[in-house]
N, C-alpha and C positions, 0 to 999 in steps of 0.2 A: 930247123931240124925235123919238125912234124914234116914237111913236106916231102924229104929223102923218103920216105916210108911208100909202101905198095900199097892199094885200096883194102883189103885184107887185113895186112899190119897195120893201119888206121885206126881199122873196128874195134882191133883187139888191144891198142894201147889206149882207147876213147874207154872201156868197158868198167874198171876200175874207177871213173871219175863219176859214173852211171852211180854206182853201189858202194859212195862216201854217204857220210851225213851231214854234205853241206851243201848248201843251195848253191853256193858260188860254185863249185865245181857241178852241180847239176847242171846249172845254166850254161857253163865252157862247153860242158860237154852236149850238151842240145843244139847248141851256136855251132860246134866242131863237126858236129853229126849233118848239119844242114846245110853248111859249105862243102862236105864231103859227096851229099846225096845231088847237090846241084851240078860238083867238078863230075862226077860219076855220070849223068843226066848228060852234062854237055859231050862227052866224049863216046857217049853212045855204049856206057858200060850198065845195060841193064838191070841185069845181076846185083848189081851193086847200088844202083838205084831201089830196087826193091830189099833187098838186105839192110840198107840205109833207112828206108822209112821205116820199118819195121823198129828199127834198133832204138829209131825217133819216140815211135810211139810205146817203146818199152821204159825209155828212159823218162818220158809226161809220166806214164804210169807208176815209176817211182817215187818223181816228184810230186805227188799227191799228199802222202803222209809228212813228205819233211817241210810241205807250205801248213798242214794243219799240227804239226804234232814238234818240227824239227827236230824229228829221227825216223829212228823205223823199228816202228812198235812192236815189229813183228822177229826183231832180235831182242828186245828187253830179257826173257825171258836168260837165253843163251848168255847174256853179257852180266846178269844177276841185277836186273833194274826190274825195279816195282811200275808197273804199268797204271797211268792216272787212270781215273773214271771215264776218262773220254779216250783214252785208248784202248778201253777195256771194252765199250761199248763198239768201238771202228771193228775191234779183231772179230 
């Protein structure tokens, strides 16, 4: 079904799995983003090449807190969770 979708509509149904708080879905969606950014590369869609690494290295940059902390420390606040000593010192 993922594949019915235009390179655009990809991005935006991948974006959501970016900004869960779980690693298995970080991971889908880093793996979804790098077969995107490759089908995009081979067909000579640059644009989207670059939109794609981009959204790559947005998504490593999320998964940084949820390989140290498995959340994101930076909603404790908003969600009413008390932030440990070591997310206190990350923020």
């Amino acid at each position: 079904m993922f594949d019915n979708y235009r390179f655009g509509e990809k991005l935006v149904i991948l974006m959501p799995l970016m900004h869960k708080e779980s690693m298995d879905s970080m991971e889908v969606c880093i793996e979804k983003l790098q077969t995107l950014m490759d089908d995009a590369n081979n067909m000579g869609y640059d644009a989207f090449v670059i939109a794609t690494e981009l959204a790559i290295k947005f998504a490593e940059h999320h998964q940084e807190p949820l390989k140290i902390f498995g959340r994101f420390p930076t909603r404790n606040e908003c969600l009413y969770r008390e932030n440990t000593p070591e997310e206190e010192e990350w923020l």
